[in-house]
C-alpha positions as CSV (number, residue, x, y, z in Angstrom):
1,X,-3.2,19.5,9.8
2,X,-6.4,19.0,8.4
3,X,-6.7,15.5,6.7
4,X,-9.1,14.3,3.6
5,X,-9.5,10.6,2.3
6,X,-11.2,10.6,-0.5
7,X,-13.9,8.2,-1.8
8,X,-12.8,7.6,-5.2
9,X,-15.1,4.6,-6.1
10,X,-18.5,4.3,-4.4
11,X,-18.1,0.6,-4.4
12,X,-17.3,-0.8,-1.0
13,X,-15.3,-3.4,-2.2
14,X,-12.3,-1.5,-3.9
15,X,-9.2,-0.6,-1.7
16,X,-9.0,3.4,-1.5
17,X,-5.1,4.4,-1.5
18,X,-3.1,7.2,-0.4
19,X,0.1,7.4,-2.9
20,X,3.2,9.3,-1.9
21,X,2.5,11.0,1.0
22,X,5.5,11.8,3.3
23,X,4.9,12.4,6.9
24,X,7.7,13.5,9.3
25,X,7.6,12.0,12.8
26,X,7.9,15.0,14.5
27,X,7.8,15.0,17.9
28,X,4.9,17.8,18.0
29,X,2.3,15.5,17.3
30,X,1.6,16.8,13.6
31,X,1.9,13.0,12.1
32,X,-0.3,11.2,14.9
33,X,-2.7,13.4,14.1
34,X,-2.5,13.1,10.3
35,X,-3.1,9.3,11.3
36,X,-5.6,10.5,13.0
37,X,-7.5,12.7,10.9
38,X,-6.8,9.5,8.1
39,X,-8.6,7.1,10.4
40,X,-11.7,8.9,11.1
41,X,-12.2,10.1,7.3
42,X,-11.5,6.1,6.6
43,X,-14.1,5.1,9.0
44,X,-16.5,7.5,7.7
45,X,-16.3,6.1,4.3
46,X,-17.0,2.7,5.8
47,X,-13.6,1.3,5.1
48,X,-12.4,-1.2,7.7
49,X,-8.6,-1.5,6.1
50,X,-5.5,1.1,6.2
51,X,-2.3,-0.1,4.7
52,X,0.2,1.8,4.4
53,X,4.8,1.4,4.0
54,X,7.5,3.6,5.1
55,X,11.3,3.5,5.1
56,X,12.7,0.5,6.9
57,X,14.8,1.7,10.1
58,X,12.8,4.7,10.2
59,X,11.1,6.5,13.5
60,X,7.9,5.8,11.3
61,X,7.8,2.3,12.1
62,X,7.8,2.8,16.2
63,X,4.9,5.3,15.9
64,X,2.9,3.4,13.5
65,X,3.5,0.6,16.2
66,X,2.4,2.5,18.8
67,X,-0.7,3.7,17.2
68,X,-2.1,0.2,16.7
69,X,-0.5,-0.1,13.4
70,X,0.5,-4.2,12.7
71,X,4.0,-4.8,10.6
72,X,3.0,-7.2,7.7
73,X,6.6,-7.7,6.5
74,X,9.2,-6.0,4.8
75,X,10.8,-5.4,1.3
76,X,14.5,-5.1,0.7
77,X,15.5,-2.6,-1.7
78,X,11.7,-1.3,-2.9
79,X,12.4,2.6,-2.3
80,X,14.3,5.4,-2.7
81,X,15.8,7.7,0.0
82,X,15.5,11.5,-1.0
83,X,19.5,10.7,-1.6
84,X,18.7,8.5,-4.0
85,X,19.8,5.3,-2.2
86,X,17.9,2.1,-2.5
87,X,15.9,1.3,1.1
88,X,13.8,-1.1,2.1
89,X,10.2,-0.8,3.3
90,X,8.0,-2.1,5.9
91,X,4.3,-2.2,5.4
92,X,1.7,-2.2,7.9
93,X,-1.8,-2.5,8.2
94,X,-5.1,-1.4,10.5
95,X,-8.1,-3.1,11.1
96,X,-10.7,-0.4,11.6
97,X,-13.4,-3.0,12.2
98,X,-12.1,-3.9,16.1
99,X,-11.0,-1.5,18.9
C-alpha cells in the first residue's frame, strides 16, 4: 500500500496532519506498513512528530504500541463508530527524532 504525506506548508514549524484515515489492523501486515510508509515520508519531510487517535478498545491501540507508538491519554465520548455509537479515543504520538 503505497503511502504519501504531504508537505502542505514549507514551514518547519507547522504540524502536517493526516485527517480521517481508517486503517484496518489486519493481520497481513497492510497497516504496519502504512505506518511504515507514513514514517519514512514524515522523516523525509524533516518532521520529528506523528500524532495520531483511534477508537478506544480497538486492536489499533496494541499495534500502535508495538510499533513504538506512546499513549498520550484518552477521550471519552469524541467519536463515532461506523454504527453511529459515541466511542472514546486514544491518542498517541512518535518521536521521530530518537531510535
Amino acid at each position: 500500500m503505497p503511502v504519501q504525506l504531504l508537505d502542505a506548508d514549507p514551514d518547519p514549524e507547522v504540524v502536517d496532519g493526516l485527517s480521517d484515515v481508517l486503517v484496518d489492523c489486519v493481520a497481513g501486515g497492510a497497516s504496519v506498513g502504512f505506518l511504515t510508509g507514513l514514517t519514512a515520508d514524515a522523516v523525509g519531510l524533516g518532521r520529528t512528530l506523528l500524532v495520531l487517535d483511534t477508537e478506544t478498545g480497538s486492536d489499533a491501540e496494541s499495534l500502535y504500541a508495538r510499533r513504538g507508538w506512546r499513549r498520550v491519554g484518552s477521550i471519552e465520548d469524541f467519536a463515532l463508530t461506523p454504527d453511529g455509537a459515541l466511542s472514546g479515543t486514544t491518542i498517541f504520538s512518535k518521536r521521530l527524532d530518537t531510535p
